[in-house]
N, C-alpha and C positions, 0 to 999 in steps of 0.2 A: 423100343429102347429097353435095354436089359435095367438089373439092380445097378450094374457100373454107369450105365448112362445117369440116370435117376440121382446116384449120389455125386456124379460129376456137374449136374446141374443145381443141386444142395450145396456143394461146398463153392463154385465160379460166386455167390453174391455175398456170400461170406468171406472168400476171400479179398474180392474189393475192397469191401468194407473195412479190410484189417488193412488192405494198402492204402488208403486213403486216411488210415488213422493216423498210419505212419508217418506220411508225407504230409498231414496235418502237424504230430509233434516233430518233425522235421522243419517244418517252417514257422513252429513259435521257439525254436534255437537262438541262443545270444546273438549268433550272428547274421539271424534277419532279419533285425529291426536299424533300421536308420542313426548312425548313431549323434548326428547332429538334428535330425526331423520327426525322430520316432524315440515313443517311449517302452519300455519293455515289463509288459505288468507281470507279477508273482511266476502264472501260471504257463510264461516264456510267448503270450500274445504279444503285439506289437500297438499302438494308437499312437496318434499324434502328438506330440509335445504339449503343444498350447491345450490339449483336452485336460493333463495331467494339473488336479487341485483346482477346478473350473468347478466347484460342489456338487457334480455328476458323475457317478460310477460306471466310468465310459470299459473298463475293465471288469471280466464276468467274477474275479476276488476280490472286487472294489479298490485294488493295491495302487492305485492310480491318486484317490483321494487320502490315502494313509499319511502321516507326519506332516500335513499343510498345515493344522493349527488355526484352521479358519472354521465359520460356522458354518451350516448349510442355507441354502438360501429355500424362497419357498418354488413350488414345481414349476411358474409362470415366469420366474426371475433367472437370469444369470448371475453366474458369483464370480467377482472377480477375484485376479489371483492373489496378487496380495497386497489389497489394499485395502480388506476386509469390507469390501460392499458389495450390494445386491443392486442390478440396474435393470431396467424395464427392457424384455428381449426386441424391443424396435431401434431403441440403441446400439444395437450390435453391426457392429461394418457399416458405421456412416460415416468413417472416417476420422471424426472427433474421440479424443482419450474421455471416455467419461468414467473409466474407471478410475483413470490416475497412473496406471502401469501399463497402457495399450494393451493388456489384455482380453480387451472385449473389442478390438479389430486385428487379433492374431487369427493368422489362416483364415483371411477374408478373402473371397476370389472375384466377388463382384464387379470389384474396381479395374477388372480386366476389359470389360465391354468398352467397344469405340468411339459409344456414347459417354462416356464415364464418366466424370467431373473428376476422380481419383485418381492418383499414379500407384499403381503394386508397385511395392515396395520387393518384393521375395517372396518365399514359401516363409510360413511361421514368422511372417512381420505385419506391418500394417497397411494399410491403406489412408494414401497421402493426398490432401488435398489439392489439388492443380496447383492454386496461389501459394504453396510454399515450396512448390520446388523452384532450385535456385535463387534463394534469400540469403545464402552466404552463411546458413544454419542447418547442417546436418539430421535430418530427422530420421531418417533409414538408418538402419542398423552397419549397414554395408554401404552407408555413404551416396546409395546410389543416384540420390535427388540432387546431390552436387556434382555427378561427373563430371569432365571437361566437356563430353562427347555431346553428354545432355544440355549443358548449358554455353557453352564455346569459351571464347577466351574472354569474353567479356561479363562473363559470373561475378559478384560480387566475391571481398574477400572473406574467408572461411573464419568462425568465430574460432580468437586466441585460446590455447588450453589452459585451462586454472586448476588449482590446487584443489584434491577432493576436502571435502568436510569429512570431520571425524564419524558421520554418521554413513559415508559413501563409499563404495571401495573403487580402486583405480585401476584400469583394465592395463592389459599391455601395452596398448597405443596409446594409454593417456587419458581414454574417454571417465568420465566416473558416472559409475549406477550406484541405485542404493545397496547397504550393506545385503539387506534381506535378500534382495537375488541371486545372492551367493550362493555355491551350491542348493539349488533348487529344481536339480533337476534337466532345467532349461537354458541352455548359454546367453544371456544379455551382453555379452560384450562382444564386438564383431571378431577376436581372434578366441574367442571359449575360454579367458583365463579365466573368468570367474568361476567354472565349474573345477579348475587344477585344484589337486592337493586338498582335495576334499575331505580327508582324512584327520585332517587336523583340529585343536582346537580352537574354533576362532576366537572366544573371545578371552584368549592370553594376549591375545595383540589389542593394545587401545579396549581393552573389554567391549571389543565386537562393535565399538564402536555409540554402546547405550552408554545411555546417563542414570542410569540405576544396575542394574540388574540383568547379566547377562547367562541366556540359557542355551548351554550347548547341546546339541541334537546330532543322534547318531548319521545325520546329513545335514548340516547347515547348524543355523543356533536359533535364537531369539531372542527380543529382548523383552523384559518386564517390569512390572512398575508394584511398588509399594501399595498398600490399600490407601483409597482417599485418594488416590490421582491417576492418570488415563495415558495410554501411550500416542502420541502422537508424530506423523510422520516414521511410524516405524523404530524410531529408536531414541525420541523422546520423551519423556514423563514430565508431564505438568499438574499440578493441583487443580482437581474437577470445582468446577463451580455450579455447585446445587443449582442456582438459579437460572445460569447461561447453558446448563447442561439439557434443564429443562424447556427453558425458553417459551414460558408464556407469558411473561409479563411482560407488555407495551414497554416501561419505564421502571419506577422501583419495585424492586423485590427483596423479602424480606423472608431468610430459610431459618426456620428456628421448629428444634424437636421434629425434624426430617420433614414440616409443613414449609411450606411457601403461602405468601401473604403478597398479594401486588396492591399498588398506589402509586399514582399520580404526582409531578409535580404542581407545584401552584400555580402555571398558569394553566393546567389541563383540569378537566374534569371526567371522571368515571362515567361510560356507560353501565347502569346498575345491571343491564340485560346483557350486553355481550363482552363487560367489563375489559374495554378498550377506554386508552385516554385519549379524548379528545380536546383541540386548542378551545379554549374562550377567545372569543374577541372574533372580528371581520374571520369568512370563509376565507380559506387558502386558494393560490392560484396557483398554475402550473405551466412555467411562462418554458417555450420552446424555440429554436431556430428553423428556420426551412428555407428552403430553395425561393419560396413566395412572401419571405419575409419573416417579423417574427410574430408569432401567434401566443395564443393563452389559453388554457380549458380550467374549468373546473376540476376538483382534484377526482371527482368522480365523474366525470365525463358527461356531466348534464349541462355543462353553459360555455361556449366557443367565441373566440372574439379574435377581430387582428389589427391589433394596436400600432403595428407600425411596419405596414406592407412596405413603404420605400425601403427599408435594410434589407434587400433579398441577399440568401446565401446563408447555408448552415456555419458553425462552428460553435466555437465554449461561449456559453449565459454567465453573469453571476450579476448578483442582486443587493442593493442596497435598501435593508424593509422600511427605516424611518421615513425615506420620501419615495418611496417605491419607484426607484430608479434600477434602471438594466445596464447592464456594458455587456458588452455586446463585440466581440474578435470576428471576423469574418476568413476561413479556412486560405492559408496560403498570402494574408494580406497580414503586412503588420502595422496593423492600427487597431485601435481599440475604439467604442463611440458608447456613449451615452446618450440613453433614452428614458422618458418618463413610460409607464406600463399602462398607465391612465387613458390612454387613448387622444392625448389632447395634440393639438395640431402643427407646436413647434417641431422643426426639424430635429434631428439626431446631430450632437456636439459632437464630435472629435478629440478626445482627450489625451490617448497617448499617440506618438508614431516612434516605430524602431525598427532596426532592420532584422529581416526575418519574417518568422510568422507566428502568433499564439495558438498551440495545440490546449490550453487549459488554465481557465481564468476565476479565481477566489477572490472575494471582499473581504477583509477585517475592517468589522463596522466600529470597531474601538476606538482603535488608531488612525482610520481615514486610512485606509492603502491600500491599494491593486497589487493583486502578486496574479502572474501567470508563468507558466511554462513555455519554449518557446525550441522548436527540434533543430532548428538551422545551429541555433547557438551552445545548444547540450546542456540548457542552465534553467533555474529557476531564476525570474528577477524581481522585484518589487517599485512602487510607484506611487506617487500620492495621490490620490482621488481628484486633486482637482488637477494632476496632469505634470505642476509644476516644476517634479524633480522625478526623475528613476536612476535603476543602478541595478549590473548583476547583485544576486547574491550567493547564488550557489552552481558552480561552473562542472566541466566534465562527464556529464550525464549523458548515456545514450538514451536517445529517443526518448526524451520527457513528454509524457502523453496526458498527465492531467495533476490536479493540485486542490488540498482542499486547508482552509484551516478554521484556528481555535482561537480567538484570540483572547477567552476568558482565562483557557489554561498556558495560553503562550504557546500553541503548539502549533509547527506548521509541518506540511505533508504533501508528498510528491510520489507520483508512479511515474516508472521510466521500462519502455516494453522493446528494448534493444536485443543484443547477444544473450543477456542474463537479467531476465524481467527481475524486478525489484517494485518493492514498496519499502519508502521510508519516510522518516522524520528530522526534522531539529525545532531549537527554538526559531521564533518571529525574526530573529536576526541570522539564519543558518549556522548558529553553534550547537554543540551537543547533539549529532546527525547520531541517528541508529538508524540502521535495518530493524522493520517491522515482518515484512514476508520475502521470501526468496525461495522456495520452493513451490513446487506445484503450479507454476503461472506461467503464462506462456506471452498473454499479451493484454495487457492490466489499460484497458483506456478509459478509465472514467471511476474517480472517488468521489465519496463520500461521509458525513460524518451525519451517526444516531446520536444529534448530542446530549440525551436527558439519560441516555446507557452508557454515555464513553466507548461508541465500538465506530470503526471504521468500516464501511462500506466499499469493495470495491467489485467494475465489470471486466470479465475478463472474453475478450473474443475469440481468442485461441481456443481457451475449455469449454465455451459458451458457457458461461455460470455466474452468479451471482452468491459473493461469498464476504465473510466478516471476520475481522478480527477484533480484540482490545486495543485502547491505546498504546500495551506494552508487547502487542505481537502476539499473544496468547490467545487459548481459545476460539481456536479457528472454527470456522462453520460454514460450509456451502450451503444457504438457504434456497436456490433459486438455481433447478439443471435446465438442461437443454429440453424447452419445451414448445419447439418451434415457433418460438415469438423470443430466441435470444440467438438466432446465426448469426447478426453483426449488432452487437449493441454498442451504443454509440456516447449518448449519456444518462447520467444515473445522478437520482433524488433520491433523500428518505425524508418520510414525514409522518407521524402519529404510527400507527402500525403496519406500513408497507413502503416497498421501495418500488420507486417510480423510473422509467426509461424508455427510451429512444431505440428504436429498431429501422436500422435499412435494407436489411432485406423485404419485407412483410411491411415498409413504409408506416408504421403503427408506432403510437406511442402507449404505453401496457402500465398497471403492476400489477402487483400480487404482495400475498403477506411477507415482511420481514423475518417471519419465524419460520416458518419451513416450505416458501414459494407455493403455497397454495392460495384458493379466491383469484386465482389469476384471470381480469379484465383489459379486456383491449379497448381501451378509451377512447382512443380515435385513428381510424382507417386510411389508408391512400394520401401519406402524408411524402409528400415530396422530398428527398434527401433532407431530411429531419437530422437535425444539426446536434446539441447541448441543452439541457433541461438544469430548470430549475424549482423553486417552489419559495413563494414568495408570500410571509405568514410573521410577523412582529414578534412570536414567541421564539422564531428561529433563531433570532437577531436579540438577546436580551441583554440589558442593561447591567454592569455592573463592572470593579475597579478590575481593570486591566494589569496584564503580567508585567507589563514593561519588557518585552524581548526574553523575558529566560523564567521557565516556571519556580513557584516559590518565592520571587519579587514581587509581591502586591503593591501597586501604587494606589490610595487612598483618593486620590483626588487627581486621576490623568494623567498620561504620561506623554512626553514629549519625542517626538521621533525625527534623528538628525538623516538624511539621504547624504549628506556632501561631506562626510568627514572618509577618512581612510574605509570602513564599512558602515555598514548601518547601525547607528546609537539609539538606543532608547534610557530616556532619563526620569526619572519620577518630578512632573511638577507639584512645589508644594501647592498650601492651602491656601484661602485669603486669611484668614486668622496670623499664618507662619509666615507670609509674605510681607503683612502688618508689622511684627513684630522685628523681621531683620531691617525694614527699611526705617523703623524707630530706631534701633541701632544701629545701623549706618548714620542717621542723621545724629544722633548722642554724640558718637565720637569725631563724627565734621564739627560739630561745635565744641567738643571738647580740644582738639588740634588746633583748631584758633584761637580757641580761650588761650593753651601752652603759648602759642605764636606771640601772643599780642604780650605777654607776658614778660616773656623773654625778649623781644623789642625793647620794653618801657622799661627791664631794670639793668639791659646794656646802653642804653642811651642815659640812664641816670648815672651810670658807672663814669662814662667817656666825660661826663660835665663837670664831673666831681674834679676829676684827672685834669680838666683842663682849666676850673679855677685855679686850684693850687700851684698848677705853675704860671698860671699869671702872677699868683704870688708871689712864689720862686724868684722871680726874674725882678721884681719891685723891691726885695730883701735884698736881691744881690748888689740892687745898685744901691741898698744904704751900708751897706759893710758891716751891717750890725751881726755881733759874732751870736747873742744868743738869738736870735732871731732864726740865722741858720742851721743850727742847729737844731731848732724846736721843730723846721721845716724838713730836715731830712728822717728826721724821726718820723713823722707822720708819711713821708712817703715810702720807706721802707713797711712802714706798715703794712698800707693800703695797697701794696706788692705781696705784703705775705697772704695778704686778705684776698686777693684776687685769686692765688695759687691755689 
């Protein structure tokens, strides 16, 4: 082979090399990337959408992670995209949103296998749990868990469109996402309008939809919040609370010169070692329903007992602590029965029957009333303890699934896990209704109340989580993720520093800490369709003057509660002291009316006697003709005529 051979085989691997460069920047061109499945980084390479702001430089210029505005998360975590968290990488494609944005089951391909429990949903969607497709609720992107084809003609009907929130933007077909997925890159709305017109300002419109401060970005915006308070859901700002932010006080907390100070109510007492408050008085019991009846454990799982195996069948507990009495709903039957927890040998009474069935049953130990929920009827209703009288009070509710109340501050509370899960409120009488929670919940079956913090507990089996707010909706916090002891929780306690529940998958009844689901203990095992929990403890239930139906009414001395008028009345009874005294004056003026009475008898009958001597007179003068005589007589009768006038 000559010098021409020699440099013809010098320059064939170098020329490759220049063709294949090419045909590399040839195929990182604008126009071959995906432009609905693929993202297109600085450098003209191409990645998948859902990679794009995931806190991984899935792009060799990193131009993938550029303008998210999230943090990164650490090498072992996933970050979701925009709900600013880090989730443990075994959460990923199990089907469940444990981000909050489906972003940690986008481009999951698992759920294809035949074995699956999942349905794929699409490329860059998520993966759907069997049980929800066909519920009459949209969870595909593209609808496709509702088709005809897939579910036939006998689908449920598809959830009504509603109006978006000022914080949501509304796609073209109606659906609404939050504002934030607005140009982001990634289309959330099945026709891509949220990515249109990306060029604009968003927040000239509705300022983007925040409640402070809104920041436009040379793609999408943001929103932001003042110092001293925390953005929440995206495009809310609310005032941080040092102590709830912090969350390690059992009970009071006390922020002063950026310290915290915790302490106890009076009926608790401080561990000086692991400065938890614990009850005084008798241990706590942890009374439950089940398939075998109803059972009880110790709140730490050392001492088991079953008080009353003839009640077989799970459903809602609720507890009366002064005679530590149970009522007791049995799933799908509507009646209600009372039981002593004591273990003692009378049968179970019967107190309410109605038609339907109770999904979730509350004591007000104040007032003496049962309030439960009930799904046949869409209502919350209320009843009196010993049975005697009920009545709706609060009607139109989808899917009321559980109830808890307050009756020191008059507050009563209801989750309903329909089309549009909801958490709310009104007074003891159903007035003054708010919404407490309406985002992020998918299927809310079991509240609860921290009552020495004022927060509300609730379980949610859609997100598997266990989360809390205030009594005024604020300060939300998921204490409790999916930690293979929450697939189906079923009911939920809180008591001293953890929240307690029911599980039927894993047949386990569990808790863990109320501050950030850690110390998580499985208390007892192989529990048959484990029903509704409770916790049955004299400090739960404390003494003192009741709202009277509407907070801000103090009644001093009990209040009275009518069932049988037009709605439910509550009236403040007085005192005996106040009672004393009006029925002293009631009886003053009975005897001063009689006194008038008898008065008035004795000086018109002295009137008519007088009248009717004088004309005996009269009539005696006339028959003597005497002239002055009658005259002296007509005088005195004109008189006793003027006198009478």
């Amino acid at each position: 082979m000559g010098h021409l051979g020699r440099l013809l085989l010098l320059l064939t691997p170098l020329s490759w090399c220049h063709i294949r460069g090419v045909s590399g920047a040839a195929g990182r061109s604008p126009f071959a990337c995906h432009q609905q499945l693929e993202f297109r980084c600085s450098d003209g390479s191409c990645i998948p959408r859902p990679s794009v702001c995931d806190g991984h430089a899935d792009c060799e210029d990193g131009s993938d992670e550029h303008r998210c505005g999230h943090f990164l998360c650490k090498k072992d975590e996933f970050a979701c995209r925009s709900s600013r968290r880090c989730i443990a990488p075994y959460l990923r494609c199990n089907g469940v949103d444990d981000c909050g944005d489906w972003s940690d089951e986008a481009s999951c391909q698992n759920c294809t296998a035949p074995d699956s429990s999942f349905f794929f949903c699409g490329p860059s969607d998520i993966c759907l749990p069997r049980n929800q497709l066909c519920d009459g609720r949209t969870d595909c992107r593209d609808g496709r868990d509702e088709a005809r084809q897939l579910c036939g003609l006998a689908r449920p009907r598809p959830q009504t469109s509603r109006a978006c929130t000022p914080s949501e933007f509304q796609c073209g077909d109606g659906q609404c996402i939050r504002q934030s997925w607005r140009c982001d890159l990634s289309p959330d709305c099945s026709d891509g309008s949220d990515e249109d017109n990306c060029d604009q300002n968003e927040c000239q419109v509705n300022n983007g939809g925040c409640s402070h401060r809104c920041v436009d970005q040379p793609l999408g915006f943001h929103c932001d919040c003042p110092n001293h308070m925390k953005l929440v859901g995206d495009s809310h700002c609310e005032e941080v609370d040092a102590c709830l932010e912090s969350d390690v006080c059992d009970q009071l907390c006390v922020h002063t010169n950026g310290s915290l100070s915790c302490d106890c109510n009076k009926d608790y007492q401080m561990n000086p070692t692991t400065r938890e408050c614990k009850a005084k008085g008798d241990g706590a019991q942890l009374v439950f329903a089940s398939s075998k009846g109803i059972r009880w454990i110790s709140i730490t799982g050392s001492e088991y007992r079953e008080p009353a195996p003839h009640l077989p069948g799970p459903g809602p507990v609720a507890a009366l602590a002064s005679n530590r009495t149970l009522y007791w709903a049995r799933h799908g039957q509507g009646s209600v029965y009372r039981v002593s927890v004591d273990g003692k040998t009378e049968d179970s009474v019967l107190v309410l029957k109605f038609q339907g069935s109770a999904s979730g049953l509350a004591v007000d130990w104040i007032h003496q009333l049962l309030y439960w929920t009930s799904v046949e009827s869409g209502s919350v209703n209320v009843g009196l303890l010993d049975g005697s009288a009920q009545r709706l009070l609060i009607t139109g509710l989808d899917k009321p699934s559980a109830v808890a109340v307050d009756p020191l501050q008059g507050l009563l509370f209801w989750a309903h896990c329909g089309s549009s899960p909801k958490i709310e409120r009104a007074g003891l009488d159903g007035r003054d209704r708010m919404a407490l929670v309406i985002s992020s919940l998918r299927q809310p079956v079991a509240i609860s109340l921290d009552m020495p913090r004022q927060l509300l507990y609730w379980a949610d089996q859609g997100m598997r989580s266990i989360s809390r707010v205030n009594l005024e909706g604020r300060h939300r916090k998921t204490v409790v993720e999916s930690n293979g002891y929450l697939d189906r929780p079923v009911g939920l306690a809180v008591f001293e520093g953890f929240v307690y529940w029911s599980e039927e998958v894993t047949r386990s009844i569990c808790r863990a800490s109320k501050h950030n689901g850690g110390n998580l203990q499985v208390l007892l095992s192989n529990v048959t369709s484990p029903g509704g929990v409770v916790v049955i403890q004299p400090v739960l239930q404390q003494k003192g003057p009741s709202e009277c139906g509407h907070p801000g009414t103090v009644c001093e001395h009990g209040c009275t509660v009518d069932l049988l008028t037009e709605r439910l009345e509550f009236s403040c009874t007085p005192s005996d002291a106040t009672f004393a005294a009006i029925l002293s004056l009631i009886v003053f003026l009975s005897v001063l009316l009689v006194g008038m009475a008898l008065w008035w008898w004795r000086e018109e009958f002295r009137t008519s006697r007088s009248l009717r001597s004088l004309t005996d007179q009269s009539i005696s003068l006339k028959e003597s003709q005497d002239p002055l005589l009658t005259q002296g007589l007509h005088e005195t009768l004109l008189k006793l005529d003027l006198d009478s006038e």
